[in-house]
N, C-alpha and C positions, 0 to 999 in steps of 0.2 A: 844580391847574394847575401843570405845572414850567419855564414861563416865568416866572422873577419873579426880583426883584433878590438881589442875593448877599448873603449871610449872615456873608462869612467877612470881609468888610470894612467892620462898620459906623462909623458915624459916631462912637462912642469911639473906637477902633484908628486911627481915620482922623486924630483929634485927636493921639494919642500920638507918631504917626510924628510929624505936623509938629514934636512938643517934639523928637523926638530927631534930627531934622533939621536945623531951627534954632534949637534952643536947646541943643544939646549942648556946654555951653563947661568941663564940669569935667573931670577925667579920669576912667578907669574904676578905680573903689576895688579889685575882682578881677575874675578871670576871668568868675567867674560873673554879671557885670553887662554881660561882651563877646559880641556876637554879631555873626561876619565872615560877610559874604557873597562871593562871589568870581562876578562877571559875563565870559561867555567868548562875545562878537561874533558876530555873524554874518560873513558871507564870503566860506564856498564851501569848500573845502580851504588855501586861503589861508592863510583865518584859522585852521584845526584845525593848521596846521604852526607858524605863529606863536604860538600860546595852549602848543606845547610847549615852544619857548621861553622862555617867563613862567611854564608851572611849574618846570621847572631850576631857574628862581633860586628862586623861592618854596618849593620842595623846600630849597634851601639855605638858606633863611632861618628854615626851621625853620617856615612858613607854612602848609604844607596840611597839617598835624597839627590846626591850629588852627580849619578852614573849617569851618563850620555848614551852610551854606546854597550850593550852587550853582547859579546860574540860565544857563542859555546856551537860543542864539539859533542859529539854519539851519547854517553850515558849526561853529559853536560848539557845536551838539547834538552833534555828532559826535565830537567828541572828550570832551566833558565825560561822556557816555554811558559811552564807551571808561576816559577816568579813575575813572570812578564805578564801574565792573564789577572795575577793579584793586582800588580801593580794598577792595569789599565782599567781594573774593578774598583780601585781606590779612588784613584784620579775621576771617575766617569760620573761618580757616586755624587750627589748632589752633597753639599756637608750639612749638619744638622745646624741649627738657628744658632748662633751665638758664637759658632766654629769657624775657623778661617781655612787654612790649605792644612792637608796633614805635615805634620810635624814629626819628629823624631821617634815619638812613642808610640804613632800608630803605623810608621815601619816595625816598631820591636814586635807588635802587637801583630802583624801579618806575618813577620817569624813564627812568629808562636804556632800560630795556627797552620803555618807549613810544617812545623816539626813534628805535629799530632796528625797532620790530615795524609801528609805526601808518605810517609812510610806505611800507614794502614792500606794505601793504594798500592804500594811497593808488592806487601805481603799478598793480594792478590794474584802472584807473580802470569805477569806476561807470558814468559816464557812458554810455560804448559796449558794456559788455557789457550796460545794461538790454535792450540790440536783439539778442542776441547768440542767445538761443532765438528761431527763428522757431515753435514753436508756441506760446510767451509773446507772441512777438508777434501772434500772428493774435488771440489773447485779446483783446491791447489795442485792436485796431481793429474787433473786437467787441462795444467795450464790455463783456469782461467782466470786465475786470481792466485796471489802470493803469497806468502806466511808476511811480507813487509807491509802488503796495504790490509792484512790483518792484523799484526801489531798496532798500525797507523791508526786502526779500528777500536784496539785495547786500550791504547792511551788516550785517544778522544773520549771514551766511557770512562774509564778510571780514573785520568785526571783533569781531562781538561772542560768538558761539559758539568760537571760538578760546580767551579768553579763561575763560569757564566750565566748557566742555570739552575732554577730551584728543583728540587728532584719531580713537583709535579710537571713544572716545563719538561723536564730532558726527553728527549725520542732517541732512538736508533737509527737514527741517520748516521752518526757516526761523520758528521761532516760540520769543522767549523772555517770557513774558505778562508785562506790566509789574509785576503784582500781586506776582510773585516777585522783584521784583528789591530790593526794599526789604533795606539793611543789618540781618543778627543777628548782632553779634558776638560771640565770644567771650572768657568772661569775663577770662581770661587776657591777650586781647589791648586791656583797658580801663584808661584811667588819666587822671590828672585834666588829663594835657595835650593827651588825646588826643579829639578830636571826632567823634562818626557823621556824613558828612553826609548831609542830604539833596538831593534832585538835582531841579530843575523846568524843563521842559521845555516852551519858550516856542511858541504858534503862533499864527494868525489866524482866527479866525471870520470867514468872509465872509459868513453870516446877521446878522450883528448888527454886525460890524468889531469885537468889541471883542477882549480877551485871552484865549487861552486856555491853559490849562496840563495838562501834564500830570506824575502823580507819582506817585512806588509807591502813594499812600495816595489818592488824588484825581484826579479828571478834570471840566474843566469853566471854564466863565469865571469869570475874576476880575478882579474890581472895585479900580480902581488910583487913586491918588491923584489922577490929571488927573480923573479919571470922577467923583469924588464928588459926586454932591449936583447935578448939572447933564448927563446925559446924559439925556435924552428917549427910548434905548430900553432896553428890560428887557434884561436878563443872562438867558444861559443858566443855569438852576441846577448848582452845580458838587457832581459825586456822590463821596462818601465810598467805596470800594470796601468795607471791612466795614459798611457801613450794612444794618443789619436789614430798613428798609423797603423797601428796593429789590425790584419785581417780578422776574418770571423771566425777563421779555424783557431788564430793564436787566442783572440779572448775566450774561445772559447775551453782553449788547454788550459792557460793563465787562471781564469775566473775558479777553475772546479780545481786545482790544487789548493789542497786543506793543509792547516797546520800539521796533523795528526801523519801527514805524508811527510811533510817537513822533515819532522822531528825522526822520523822511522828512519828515511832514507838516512840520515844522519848518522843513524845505529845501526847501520846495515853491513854488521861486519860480515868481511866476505867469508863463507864455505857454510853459513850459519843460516843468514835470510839471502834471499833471493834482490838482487838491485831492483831498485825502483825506475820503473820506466816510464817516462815521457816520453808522449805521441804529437807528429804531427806540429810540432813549434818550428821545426827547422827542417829545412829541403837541400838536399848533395845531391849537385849532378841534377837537376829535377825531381828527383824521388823522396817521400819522405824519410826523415830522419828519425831513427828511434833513439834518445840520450838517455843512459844508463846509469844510475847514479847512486855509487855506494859510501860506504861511511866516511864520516872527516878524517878521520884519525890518520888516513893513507897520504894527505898532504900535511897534515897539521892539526896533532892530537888536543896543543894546547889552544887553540883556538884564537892564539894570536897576528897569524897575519893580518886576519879580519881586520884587527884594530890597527896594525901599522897603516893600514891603505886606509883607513878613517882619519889617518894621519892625527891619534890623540894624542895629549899630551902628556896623561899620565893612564899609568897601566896597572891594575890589580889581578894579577893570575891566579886564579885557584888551581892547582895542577893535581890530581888524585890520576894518571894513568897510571900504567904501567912502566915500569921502571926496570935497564938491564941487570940482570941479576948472575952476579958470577958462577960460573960451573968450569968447579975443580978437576971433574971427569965427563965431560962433554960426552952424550952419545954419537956413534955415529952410525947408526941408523938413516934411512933415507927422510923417511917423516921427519924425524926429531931434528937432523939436521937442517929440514926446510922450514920449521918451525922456530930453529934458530937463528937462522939467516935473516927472519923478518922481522925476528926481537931487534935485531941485532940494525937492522938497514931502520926501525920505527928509533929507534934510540938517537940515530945520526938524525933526523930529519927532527927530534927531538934537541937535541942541542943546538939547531941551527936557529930553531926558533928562538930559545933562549937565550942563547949569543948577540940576537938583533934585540931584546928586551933588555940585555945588562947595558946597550949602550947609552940610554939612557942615564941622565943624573940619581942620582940612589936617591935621592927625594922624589924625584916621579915614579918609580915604580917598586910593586911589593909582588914578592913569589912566595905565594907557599907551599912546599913540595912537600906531598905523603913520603914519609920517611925521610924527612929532613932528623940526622944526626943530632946535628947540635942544639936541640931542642927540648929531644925527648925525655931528657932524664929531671929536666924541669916538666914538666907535661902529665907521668907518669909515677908516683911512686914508690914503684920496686917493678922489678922485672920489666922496667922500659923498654930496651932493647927487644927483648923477645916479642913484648907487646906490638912495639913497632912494625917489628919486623912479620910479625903476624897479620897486620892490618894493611901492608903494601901486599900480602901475598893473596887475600880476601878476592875472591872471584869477580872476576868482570862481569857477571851475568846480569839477564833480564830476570833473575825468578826471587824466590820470595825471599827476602833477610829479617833475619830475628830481631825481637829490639834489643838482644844484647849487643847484636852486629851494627844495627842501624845508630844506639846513643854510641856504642863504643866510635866510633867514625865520625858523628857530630861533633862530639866530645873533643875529638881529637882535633879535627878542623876547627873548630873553636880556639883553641888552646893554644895549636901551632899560629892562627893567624892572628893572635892575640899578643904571643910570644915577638913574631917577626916584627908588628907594628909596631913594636915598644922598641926594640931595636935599628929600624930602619930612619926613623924620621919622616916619613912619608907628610911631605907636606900639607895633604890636603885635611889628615886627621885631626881633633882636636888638641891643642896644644897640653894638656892635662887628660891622660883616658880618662872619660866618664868611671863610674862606679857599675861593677858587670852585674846582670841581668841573674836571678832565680833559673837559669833553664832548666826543664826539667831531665835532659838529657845528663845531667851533673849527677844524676843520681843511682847510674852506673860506676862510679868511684864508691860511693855510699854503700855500696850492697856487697861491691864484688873486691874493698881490700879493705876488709873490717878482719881479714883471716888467710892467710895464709893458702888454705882449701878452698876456699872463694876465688881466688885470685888464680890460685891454680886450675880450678874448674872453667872459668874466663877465658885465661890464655887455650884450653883445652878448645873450647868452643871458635874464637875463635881461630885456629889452627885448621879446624876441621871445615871451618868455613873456605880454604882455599882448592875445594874439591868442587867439580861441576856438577858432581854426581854419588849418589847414597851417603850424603852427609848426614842424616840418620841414622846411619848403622855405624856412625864412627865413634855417637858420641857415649859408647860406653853404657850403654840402657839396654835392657833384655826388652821391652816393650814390642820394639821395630822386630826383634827376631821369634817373639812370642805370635807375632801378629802375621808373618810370616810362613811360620811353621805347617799351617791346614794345608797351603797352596805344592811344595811337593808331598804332601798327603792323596792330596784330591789325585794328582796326573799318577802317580801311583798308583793308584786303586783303578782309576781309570785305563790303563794301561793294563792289570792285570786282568781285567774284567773283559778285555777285549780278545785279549790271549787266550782266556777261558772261552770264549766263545767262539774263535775262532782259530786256525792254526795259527803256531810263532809266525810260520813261512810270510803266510797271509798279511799279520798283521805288522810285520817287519817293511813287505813289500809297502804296503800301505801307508806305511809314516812316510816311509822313502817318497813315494810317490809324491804326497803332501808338501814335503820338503822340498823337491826340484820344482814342482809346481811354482810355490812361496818365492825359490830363487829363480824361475823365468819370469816370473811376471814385477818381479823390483826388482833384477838387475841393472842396473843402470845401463854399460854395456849394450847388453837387447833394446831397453827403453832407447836407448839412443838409436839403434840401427832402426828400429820400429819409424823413429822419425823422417830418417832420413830415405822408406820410400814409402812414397805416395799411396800407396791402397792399402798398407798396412797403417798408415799414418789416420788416415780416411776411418775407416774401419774403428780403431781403439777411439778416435774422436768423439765420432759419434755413437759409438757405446755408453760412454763415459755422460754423455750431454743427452742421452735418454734416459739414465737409470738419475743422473740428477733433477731433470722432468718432472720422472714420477718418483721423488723423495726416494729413491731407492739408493743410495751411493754406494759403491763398491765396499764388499765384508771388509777391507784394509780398511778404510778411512772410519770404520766403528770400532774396529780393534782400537787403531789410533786414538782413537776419545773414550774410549776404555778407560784404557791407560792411560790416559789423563786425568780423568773422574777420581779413577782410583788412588792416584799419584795427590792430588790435590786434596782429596777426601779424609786421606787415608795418613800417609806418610807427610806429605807438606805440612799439614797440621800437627804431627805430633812433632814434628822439627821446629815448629814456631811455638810450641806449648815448652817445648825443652828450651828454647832461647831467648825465654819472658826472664824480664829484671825483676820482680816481684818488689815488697816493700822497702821503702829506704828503709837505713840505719838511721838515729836519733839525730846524731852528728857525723858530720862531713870531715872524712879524714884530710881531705887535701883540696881547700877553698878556693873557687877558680880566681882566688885576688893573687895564689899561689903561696898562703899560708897552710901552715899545717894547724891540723885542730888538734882531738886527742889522738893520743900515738896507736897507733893499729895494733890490735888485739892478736898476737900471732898461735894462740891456744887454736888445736885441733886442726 
């Protein structure tokens, strides 16, 4: 039976963590008694622009030479994925004649090139081109494919094939199998300061609620230190990918899950994308088993238990979620109230993880929390506060962010885990910070508080960035509403032309028509009853899987890439044209050593 509890976390291992949790009070004799883990938030893109931020410095600090272990979380998969593929590209790389392993600088130097390459993919955004094939889309309204293992599709082309191939290699497969993605380095590129890491990749079993992971070497749940010894249901058994005994159905489920799924299921917040389903790994009762499996965030946003069950010894959180946010006049609405209850139940589930990371010695571990107070007024200078408090409220989404969104968030991530390391003591850092890096993300300070109006225009934009939706028409530009204008023009005219031709009666009847049509055929509701009998299930099936056949997908699923074309074309772009940093200032009001230069010109 391969329902049964985990193996990889019994009740010795279970014992150990707590010693080195809460009884870690000596220091580490060497290296080889230290194992870092490094935890990268869930978010959205938020937090994958933020988390580049916090490796800058950690690049500088001489830190991700040193990671073992990286665990990340939904909009955290995504870049840690992205990091991890660098990484395994450096390491793999034969070094050039005269070179030994890489060294410090050519971590700084693979920052760099994340800060310019992973936000140009960002701007892309996901989100609207998943609609963007209407014959992908007719699939998904099919049932036969998902907006998740399209995303899975997005981010394999946008960031991760890039990466491992030259653009005349890349195909459309859209497939890099996880199994391949495990680090071999070479020998040349190995030395005793330098670490392989491994990379785990946090999701949700909504079969069982509990954890599940995925990794070049393993798939499956895992049993965490809250679960021990008191959860009442069994664990999925979690599979070994070289395991010998694995049937031909398992290798064959095992083998063809790709990163690009990984990383999806991991963002797969619920009521948004659809769970990612695995087939056929696991049998109840005789029958196969389908496991369901949606975003991290539902057990663990910050992506630390992963590393408690790695049992390491030291921990560096990047934390860019979401955070509870007080309300003085709570709605009580039915929605708004359910929508607070889960702020409210992610928050507790968020303290707890935290609670098990401060028991740690303040020398093994560092947090840096978006919206961390006591920071920002060093970090920021003027309108910190608002600033801040603007860039916690910055949308969780998968779609496109400006680069004044995107440096304002590195920047920031920078700065704050720049800030904490100099105050925490963090043993593993160097004893004297190094001297900080040119990044070019500094040079949203440069542009945007040389002025008062600048700074005010900044905090504008980002303010407007914490909308899902028509953040273009917020930011105060007549463009978006000039560009707008033809379109109740055109259905006017069209509308009257119609009445001229024919009676009001008629063409009244007529919309009406169109309209109940529109709500019988996407009601959910009906689509549901539709499923639930058989010759009507039968029926729309096979409509649906002939007109996709013959390239014909249903008029919905062209509308839908319509408006996507158009969205992307049209308005995403002038959103990202409006939230370009344009040229630095001469000089740098506020130098990331945390000197001021000259005093900000407060004219106009």
């Amino acid at each position: 039976m391969l329902l049964e509890s985990a193996t990889s976390y019994d009740d010795e291992s279970f014992l150990i963590s707590c010693r080195i949790t809460k009884k870690n009070t000596g220091a580490m004799e060497n290296n080889h008694d230290v194992k870092l883990g490094l935890a990268l938030s869930g978010g959205g893109f938020r937090s994958s622009l933020f988390h580049i931020g916090v490796l800058a410095r950690l690049a500088e600090l001489d830190l991700l030479r040193k990671v073992d272990v990286i665990s990340s979380v939904s909009g955290g998969s995504v870049i840690a994925a992205y990091y991890y593929l660098k990484v395994k590209a450096l390491l793999e790389k034969e070094p050039e004649e005269g070179r030994g392993a890489p060294v410090r600088e050519d971590y700084i130097r693979m920052v760099r090139e994340m800060e310019t390459d992973f936000p140009a993919a960002v701007q892309k955004n996901m989100l609207m081109r998943t609609f963007l094939d209407p014959e992908k889309n007719a699939r998904m309204m099919a049932d036969e494919f998902s907006n998740t293992e399209r995303l899975a599709e997005l981010l394999t082309t946008y960031f991760y094939q890039p990466i491992l191939e030259s653009p005349e290699e890349q195909t459309k497969q859209y497939r890099i199998p996880l199994k391949k993605i495990a680090i071999r380095p070479v020998a040349g590129n190995l030395s005793h300061d330098t670490r392989v890491p491994s990379l785990i990749i946090n999701t949700t079993s909504l079969n069982t609620g509990h954890l599940w992971q995925f990794t070049s070497d393993s798939v499956g749940e895992q049993q965490t230190l809250y679960e021990a010894g008191n959860d009442p249901i069994d664990f999925l058994q979690k599979f070994r990918l070289d395991d010998e005994r694995l049937t031909i159905d398992q290798r064959k489920v095992l083998y063809n899950i790709t990163l690009g799924q990984a990383v999806a299921a991991s963002c797969c917040v619920p009521g948004i994308f659809e769970p990612l389903q695995i087939k056929n790994l696991y049998r109840l009762n005789g029958k196969p088993m389908v496991v369901q499996l949606a975003d991290g965030g539902l057990v663990d946003n910050q992506g630390l238990v992963s590393l408690f069950s790695e049992n390491c010894t030291h921990i560096i959180c990047s934390d860019a979620s979401d955070i509870l946010k007080p309300e003085n006049h709570p709605s009580t609405q039915f929605l708004t109230v359910a929508l607070r209850a889960n702020d409210i139940l992610m928050n507790r589930i968020r303290n707890k993880s935290l609670n098990a990371l401060f028991q740690y010695r303040p020398e093994c571990h560092a947090l840096f929390d978006l919206g961390d107070p006591e920071t920002r007024d060093d970090i920021f200078p003027k309108d910190s506060e608002k600033l801040v408090t603007a860039l916690t409220r910055i949308r969780t989404a998968m779609d496109s962010f400006t680069d004044r969104e995107a440096d304002s968030l590195m920047y920031y991530g920078y700065h704050l885990s720049r800030k904490v390391m100099e105050g925490s003591g963090f043993e593993l850092a160097r004893e004297s910070s190094p001297e900080g890096e040119d990044w070019p993300f500094f040079k949203i300070i440069d542009r945007f508080f040389d002025t008062d109006k600048h700074r005010k225009e900044l905090l504008l934009h980002l303010e407007v960035g914490s909308r899902q939706m028509f953040k273009v028409f917020l930011l105060n530009k007549a463009m978006p509403y000039i560009i707008l204008l033809p379109l109740p023009i055109m259905l006017i005219a069209a509308a009257m032309f119609l009445i001229i031709r024919i009676s009001p009666m008629a063409f009244w009847g007529l919309l009406t028509v169109c309209g109940l049509v529109m709500i019988y055929t996407q009601n959910r509701r009906i689509l549901k009853l539709m499923e639930n009998v058989t010759i009507l299930r039968r029926i729309k099936n096979r409509m649906l899987k002939t007109l996709i056949s013959l390239k014909l997908p249903e008029p919905l699923s062209y509308i839908i890439a319509l408006a996507s074309w158009i969205h992307l074309t049209i308005f995403d772009r002038l959103f990202l044209r409006y939230g370009r940093v344009g040229d630095t200032a001469e000089k740098s009001v506020f130098r990331p050593d945390g000197s001021s230069a000259t005093p900000p010109n407060t004219e106009g």
